[in-house]
C-alpha positions in Angstrom: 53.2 25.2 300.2 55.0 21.6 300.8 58.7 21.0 298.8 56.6 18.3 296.6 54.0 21.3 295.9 56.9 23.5 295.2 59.0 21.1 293.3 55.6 20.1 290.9 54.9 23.6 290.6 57.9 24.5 289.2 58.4 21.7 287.2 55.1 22.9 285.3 56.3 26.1 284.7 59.7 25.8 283.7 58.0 23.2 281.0 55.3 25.9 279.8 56.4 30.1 279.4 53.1 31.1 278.5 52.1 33.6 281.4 49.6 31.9 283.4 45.9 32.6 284.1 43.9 31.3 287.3 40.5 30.7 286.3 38.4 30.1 289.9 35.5 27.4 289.3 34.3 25.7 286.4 31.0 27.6 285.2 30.0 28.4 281.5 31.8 31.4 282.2 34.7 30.2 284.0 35.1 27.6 280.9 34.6 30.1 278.2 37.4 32.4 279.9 39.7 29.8 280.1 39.2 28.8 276.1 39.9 32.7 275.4 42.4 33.1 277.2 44.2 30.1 276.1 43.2 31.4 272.6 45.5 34.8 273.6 48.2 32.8 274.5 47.8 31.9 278.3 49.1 28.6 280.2 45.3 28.4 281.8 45.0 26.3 285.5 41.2 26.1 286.5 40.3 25.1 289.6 37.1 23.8 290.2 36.0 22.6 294.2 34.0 19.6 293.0 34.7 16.6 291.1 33.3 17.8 288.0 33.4 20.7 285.7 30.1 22.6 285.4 29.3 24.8 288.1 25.4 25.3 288.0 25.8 22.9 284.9 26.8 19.9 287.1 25.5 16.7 286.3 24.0 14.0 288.4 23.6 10.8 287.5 21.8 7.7 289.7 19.9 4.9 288.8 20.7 4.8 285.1 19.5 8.6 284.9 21.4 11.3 283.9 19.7 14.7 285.4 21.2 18.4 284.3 21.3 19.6 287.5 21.1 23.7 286.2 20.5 25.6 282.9 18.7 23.5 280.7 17.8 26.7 278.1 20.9 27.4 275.3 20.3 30.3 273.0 22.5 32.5 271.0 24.6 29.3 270.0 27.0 31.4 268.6 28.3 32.5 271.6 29.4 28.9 271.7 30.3 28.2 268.5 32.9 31.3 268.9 34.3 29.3 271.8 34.8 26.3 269.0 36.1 29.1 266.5 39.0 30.2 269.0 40.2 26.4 268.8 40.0 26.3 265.2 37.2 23.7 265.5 33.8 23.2 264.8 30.9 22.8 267.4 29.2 20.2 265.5 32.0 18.2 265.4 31.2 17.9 269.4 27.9 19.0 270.2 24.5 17.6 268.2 22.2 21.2 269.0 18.5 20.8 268.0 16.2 23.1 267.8 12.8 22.9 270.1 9.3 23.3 268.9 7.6 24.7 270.6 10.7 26.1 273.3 7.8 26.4 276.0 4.2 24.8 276.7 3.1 27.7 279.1 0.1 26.0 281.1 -2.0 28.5 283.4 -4.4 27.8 286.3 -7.3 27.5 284.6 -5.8 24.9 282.1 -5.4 26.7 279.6 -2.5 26.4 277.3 -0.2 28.3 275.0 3.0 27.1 272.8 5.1 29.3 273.1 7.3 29.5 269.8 9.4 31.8 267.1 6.2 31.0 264.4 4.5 34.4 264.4 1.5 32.9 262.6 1.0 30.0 265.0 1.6 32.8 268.1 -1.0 35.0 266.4 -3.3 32.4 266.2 -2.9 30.9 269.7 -3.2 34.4 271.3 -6.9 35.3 269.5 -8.0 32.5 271.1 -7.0 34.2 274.4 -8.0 37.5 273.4 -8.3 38.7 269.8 -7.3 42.2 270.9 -3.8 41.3 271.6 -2.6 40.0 268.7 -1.8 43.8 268.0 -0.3 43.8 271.2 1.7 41.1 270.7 3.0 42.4 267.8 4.0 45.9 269.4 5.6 43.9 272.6 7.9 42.2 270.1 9.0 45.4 268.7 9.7 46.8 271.6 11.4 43.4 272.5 14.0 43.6 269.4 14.8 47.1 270.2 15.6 46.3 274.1 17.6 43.3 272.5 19.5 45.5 270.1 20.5 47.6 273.4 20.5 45.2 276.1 22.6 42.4 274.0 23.8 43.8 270.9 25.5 47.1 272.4 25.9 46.1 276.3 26.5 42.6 277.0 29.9 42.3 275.6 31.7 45.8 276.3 33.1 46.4 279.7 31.1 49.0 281.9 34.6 49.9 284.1 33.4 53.5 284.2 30.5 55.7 284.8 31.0 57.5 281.6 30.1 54.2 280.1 26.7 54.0 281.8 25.9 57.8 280.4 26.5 56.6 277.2 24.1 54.0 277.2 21.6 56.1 279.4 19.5 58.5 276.6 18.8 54.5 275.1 17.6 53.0 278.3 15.6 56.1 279.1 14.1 56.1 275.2 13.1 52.3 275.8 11.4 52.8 279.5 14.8 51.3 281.4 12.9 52.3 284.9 9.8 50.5 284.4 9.6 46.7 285.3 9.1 44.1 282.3 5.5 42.9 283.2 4.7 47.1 283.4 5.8 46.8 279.8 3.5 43.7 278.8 0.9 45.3 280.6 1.2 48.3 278.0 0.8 46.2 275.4 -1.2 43.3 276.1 -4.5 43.1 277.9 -5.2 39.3 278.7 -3.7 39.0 282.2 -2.1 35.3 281.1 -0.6 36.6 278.1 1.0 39.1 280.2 2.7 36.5 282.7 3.4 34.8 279.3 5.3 37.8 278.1 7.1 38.8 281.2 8.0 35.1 283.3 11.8 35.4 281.5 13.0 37.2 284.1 13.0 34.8 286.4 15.1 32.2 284.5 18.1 35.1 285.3 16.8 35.5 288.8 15.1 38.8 288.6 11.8 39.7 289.7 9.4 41.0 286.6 7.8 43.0 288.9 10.9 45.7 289.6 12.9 43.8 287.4 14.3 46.5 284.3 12.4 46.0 280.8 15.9 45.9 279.2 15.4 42.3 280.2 12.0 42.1 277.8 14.9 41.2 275.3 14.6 38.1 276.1 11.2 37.7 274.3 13.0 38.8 271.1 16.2 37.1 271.3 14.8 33.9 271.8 12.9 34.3 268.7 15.9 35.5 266.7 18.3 32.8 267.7 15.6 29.7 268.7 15.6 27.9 271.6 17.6 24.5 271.7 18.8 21.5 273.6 22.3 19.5 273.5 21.9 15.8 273.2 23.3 14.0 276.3 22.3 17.0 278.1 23.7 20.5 279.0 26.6 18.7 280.4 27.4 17.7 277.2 28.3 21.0 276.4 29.9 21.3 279.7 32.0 17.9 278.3 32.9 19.7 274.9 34.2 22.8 276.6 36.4 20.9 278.9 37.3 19.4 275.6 38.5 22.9 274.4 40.4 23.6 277.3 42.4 20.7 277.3 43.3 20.9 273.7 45.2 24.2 273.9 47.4 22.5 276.4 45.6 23.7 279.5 44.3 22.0 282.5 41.3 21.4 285.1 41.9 20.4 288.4 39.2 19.4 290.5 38.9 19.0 294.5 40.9 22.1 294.7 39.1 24.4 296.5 40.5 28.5 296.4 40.7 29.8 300.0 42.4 33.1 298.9 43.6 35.1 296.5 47.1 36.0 297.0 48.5 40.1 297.1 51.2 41.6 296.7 49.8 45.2 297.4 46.8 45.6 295.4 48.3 43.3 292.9 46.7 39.4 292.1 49.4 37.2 292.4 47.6 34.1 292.7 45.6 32.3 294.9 46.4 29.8 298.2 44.1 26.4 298.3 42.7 25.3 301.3 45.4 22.5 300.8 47.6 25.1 301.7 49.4 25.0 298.3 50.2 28.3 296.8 49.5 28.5 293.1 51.4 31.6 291.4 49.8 33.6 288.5 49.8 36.6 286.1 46.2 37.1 286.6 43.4 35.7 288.6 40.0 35.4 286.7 37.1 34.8 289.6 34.4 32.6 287.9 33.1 32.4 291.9 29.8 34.1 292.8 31.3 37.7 293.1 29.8 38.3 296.3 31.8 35.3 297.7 34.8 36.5 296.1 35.1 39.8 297.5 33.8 38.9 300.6 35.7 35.6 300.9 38.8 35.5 299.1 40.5 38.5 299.4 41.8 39.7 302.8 38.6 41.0 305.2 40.4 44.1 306.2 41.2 45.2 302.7 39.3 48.5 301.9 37.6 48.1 298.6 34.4 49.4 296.5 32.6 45.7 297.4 33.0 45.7 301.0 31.8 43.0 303.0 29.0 45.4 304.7 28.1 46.6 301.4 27.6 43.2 300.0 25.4 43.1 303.2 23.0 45.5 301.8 22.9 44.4 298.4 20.1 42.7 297.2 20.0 39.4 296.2 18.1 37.1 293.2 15.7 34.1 294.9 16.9 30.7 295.1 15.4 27.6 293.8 14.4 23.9 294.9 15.2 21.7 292.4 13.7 17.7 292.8 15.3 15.3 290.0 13.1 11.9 289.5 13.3 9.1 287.1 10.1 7.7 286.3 9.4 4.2 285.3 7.3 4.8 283.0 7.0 7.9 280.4 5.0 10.5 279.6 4.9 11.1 275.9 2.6 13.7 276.4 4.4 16.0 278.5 7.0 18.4 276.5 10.4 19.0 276.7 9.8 22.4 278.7 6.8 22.8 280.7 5.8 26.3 282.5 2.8 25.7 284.9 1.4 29.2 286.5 -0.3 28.7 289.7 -3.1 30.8 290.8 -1.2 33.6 291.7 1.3 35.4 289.6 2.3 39.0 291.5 1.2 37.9 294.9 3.3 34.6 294.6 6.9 37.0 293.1 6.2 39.0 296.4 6.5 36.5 298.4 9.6 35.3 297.0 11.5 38.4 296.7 10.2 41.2 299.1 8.3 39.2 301.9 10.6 36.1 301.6 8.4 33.1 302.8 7.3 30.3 301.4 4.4 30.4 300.0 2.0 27.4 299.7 1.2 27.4 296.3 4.0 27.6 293.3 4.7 27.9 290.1 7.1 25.5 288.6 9.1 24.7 285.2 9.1 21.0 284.2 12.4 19.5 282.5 11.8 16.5 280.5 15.0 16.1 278.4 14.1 12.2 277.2 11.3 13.8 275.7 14.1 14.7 272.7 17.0 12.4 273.7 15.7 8.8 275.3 18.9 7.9 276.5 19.3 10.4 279.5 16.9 7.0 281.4 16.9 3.6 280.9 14.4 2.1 278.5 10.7 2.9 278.6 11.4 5.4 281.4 11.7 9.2 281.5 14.3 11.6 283.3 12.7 15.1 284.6 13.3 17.9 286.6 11.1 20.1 288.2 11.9 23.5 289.6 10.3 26.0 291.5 11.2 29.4 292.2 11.5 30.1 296.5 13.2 33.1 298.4 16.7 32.7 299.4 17.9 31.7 302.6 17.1 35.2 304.5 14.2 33.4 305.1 15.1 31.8 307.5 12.9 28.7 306.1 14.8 25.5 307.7 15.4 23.2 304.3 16.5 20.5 306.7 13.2 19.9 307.6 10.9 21.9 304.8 12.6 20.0 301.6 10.6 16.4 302.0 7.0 18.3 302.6 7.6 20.7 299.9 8.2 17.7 297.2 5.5 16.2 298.4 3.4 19.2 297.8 5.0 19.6 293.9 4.8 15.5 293.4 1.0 16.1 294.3 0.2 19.4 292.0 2.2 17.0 289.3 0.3 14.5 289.5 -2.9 16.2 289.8 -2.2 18.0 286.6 0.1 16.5 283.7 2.1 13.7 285.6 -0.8 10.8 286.3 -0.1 8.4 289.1 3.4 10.4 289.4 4.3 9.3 292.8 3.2 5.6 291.7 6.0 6.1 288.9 9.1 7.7 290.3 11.9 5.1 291.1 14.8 7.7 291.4 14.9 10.8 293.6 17.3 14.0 294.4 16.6 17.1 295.6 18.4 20.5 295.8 17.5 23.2 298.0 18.9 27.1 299.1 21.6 25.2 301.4 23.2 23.6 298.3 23.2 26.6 296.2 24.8 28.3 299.7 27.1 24.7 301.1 27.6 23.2 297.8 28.1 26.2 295.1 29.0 29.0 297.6 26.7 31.1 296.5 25.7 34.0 299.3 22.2 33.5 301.2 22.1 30.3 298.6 20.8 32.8 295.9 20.5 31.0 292.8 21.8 33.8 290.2 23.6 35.8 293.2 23.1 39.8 292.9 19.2 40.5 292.1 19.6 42.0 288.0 17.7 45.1 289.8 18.5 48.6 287.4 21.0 49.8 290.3 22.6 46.2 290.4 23.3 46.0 286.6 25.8 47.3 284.3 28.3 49.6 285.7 26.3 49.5 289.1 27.5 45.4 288.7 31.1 44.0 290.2 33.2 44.9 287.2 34.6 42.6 285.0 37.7 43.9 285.9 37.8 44.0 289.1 37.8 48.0 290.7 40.4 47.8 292.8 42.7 44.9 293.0 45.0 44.9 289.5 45.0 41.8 287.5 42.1 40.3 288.9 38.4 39.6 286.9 35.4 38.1 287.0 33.1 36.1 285.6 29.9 34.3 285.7 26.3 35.3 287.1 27.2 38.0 289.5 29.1 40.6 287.1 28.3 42.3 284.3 26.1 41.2 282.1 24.4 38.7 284.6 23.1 35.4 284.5 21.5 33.1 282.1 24.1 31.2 279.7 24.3 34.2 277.3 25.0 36.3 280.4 28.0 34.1 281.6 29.6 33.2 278.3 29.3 37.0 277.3 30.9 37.8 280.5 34.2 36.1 279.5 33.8 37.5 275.9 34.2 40.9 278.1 37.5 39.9 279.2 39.0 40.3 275.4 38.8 44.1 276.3 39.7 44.2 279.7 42.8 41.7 279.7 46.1 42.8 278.5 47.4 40.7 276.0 49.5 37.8 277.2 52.8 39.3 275.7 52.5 42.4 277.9 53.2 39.4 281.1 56.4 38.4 279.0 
């Protein structure tokens, strides 16, 4: 480190005594870690690569669009609201959450169509028109969906698994609730119709699992979106992203961007920091990785340092599918067309096995539709509409070459789109952005350019997870996607509500 990175360094501290947190990129989770710990009484310095706070959540805009470049989806607001709480704030003060009705229009290959909503009645009604037989079904998949939930979330997501004892405890609940079967084997148990059995076990994949092999813990998802709704923040996701910056900066702590972590500094077996690729040292009392945890352990810390997550153990670990992502402003808009959009293709197993076990890239696709103007017209310019559309594609141990498969493949989707619910799409569009596997790997750092980094497979969850606190370097943790309790925002904002439990308090640094 330079005498001027010295000299500003010190200055900072000698003007602040709180002991100081490191918070490593500027996810949901790294932003909700940074709130709580400022909230226990750290001096908080996040330091995000890019030139904006958001991670996944980043936010393009071009053209007079504004597109959310990665979750779309918040539930449980709570989890947020808490974050608000901490601050001694309210959310709504900030954020203007509504609620969607219906959360999904699920459209299948043969054109039929189901809204997918928390209205039992309305559900019940929609699914004996698919098959009267499973409205009984339906009924016994949602139990079983609020029971997972009241495992899965309720008792797992926001404890610490540092310990194998903590996995027996759980284990007599996971094996009472079928934890080794898949999440589609459990719609299949209940439900007959073979579309309301995609319809019932697709969530997986907006956490990066595969609902084939994927375990039904994850069929909570069903449940908990009923139980908490499914809404949208006007301005977009990054809105949220904006009001938790917000947060941060009112307890007196910072985000600086551009500054890119190219290790985290020992002494021992001890965080003391991290080193940019600047070359300036930044000191600290703890180190909270909001990095994909793969990349951290295989990245940041020194390569000959023995440790549980080795690099050739990260090797062999199996990782979630990527995603291309193409972002287009149309000129028009389609005020038929929901907010979300699910469109099955014609395959449903044979299509998931080609993403995750054979790893090519398949012809056809299935794809989810963003249409955020659909609620909030001024994310385009007037009369025009802002979407994304994303579909599902292995990661990069493909070995498909993005450089020269990206143009053909949005052509492809532009076509399907057009052919289906976007009329005279490729007539329309006037703005244009795509991301592929090599951003998620160049741009995010995420390993192989997996999308949700470790596959959520039973042996990859929980205690079988990087820990939260971090097995064998002391005062370091992580957050985000690729620790416990996985991706999705409730994942990654319960991740950092971990750390409360796993974080000495700040007086112990004193």
């Amino acid at each position: 480190m330079n005498e001027t990175n010295k000299i500003a360094a010190g200055t900072e501290q000698s003007r602040d005594s709180r002991p100081h947190a490191v918070v490593i990129g500027s996810g949901y989770g790294g932003l909700a870690a940074a709130i709580r710990l400022g909230a226990r009484g750290f001096r908080v310095t996040v330091l995000e690569r890019l030139d904006q706070a958001g991670g996944r959540g980043y936010v393009h805009r071009q053209d007079g669009f504004v597109f959310d470049a990665g979750p779309t989806i918040i539930t449980i607001p709570f989890l947020f609201e808490e974050l608000w709480t901490l601050c001694g704030k309210k959310m709504s003060d900030d954020i203007d959450l509504r609620p969607l009705n219906p959360f999904y229009r699920l459209r299948f290959d043969d054109g039929s169509i189901l809204d997918y909503n928390g209205d039992r009645e309305a559900m019940n009604a929609q699914i004996e028109r698919f098959n009267p037989a499973d409205v009984a079904g339906f009924d016994r998949f949602l139990a079983h969906s609020m029971e997972t939930y009241r495992l899965g979330f309720e008792q797992m997501a926001h404890i610490p698994f540092n310990s194998f004892m903590d996995m027996l405890r759980v284990a007599p609940a996971m094996m009472r609730l079928f934890a080794w079967r898949s999440v589609y084997s459990i719609a299949a148990k209940f439900i007959r119709d073979p579309r309301l059995r995609m319809a019932q076990s697709f969530h997986p994949l907006f956490v990066g699992g595969n609902p084939f092999t994927v375990t039904s813990v994850y069929s909570m998802i069903a449940y908990l979106e009923r139980r908490w709704g499914v809404h949208f923040a006007m301005g977009g996701t990054g809105s949220m992203v904006k009001g938790l910056v917000g947060l941060i900066e009112g307890q007196g702590n910072s985000i600086r961007y551009k500054s890119e972590v190219a290790q985290i500094t020992l002494d021992g077996r001890r965080a003391t920091g991290v080193r940019l690729k600047s070359g300036e040292v930044i000191a600290a009392d703890i180190v909270v990785s909001n990095a994909d945890s793969a990349w951290t352990y295989k990245n940041l810390l020194p390569a000959d340092l023995p440790r549980r997550w080795s690099p050739a153990r990260l090797d062999r670990a199996d990782y979630s599918m990527s995603a291309f992502v193409w972002y287009f402003g149309t000129k028009k808009r389609y005020e038929d067309v929901n907010h979300h959009t699910i469109l099955f293709g014609p395959r449903y197993k044979g299509l998931v096995e080609d993403i995750f076990k054979r790893k090519i890239l398949a012809k056809d696709f299935s794809l989810y539709l963003y249409r955020p103007t659909a609620t909030d017209p001024s994310m385009a310019p007037e009369g025009c509409d802002s979407f994304y559309v994303l579909s599902p594609v292995p990661h990069l141990e493909s070995g498909v070459d993005w450089k020269v498969q990206a143009e053909p493949y949005r052509q492809a989707i532009a076509k399907y789109l057009s052919e289906t619910i976007l009329p005279d799409l490729e007539d329309n569009v006037v703005s244009s952005l795509m991301t592929t596997p090599l951003d998620f790997q160049n741009r995010l750092l995420s390993i192989h350019g997996a999308a949700f980094g470790l596959e959520p497979a039973l042996t990859q969850s929980a205690w079988f997870r990087p820990h939260n606190k971090s097995e064998d370097i002391e005062h370091l943790y992580l957050v985000g996607a690729g620790t416990h309790p996985g991706a999705g925002l409730p994942g990654v904002v319960s991740s950092a509500r971990v750390l409360d439990m796993v974080v000495p308090d700040a007086a112990t640094f004193r």
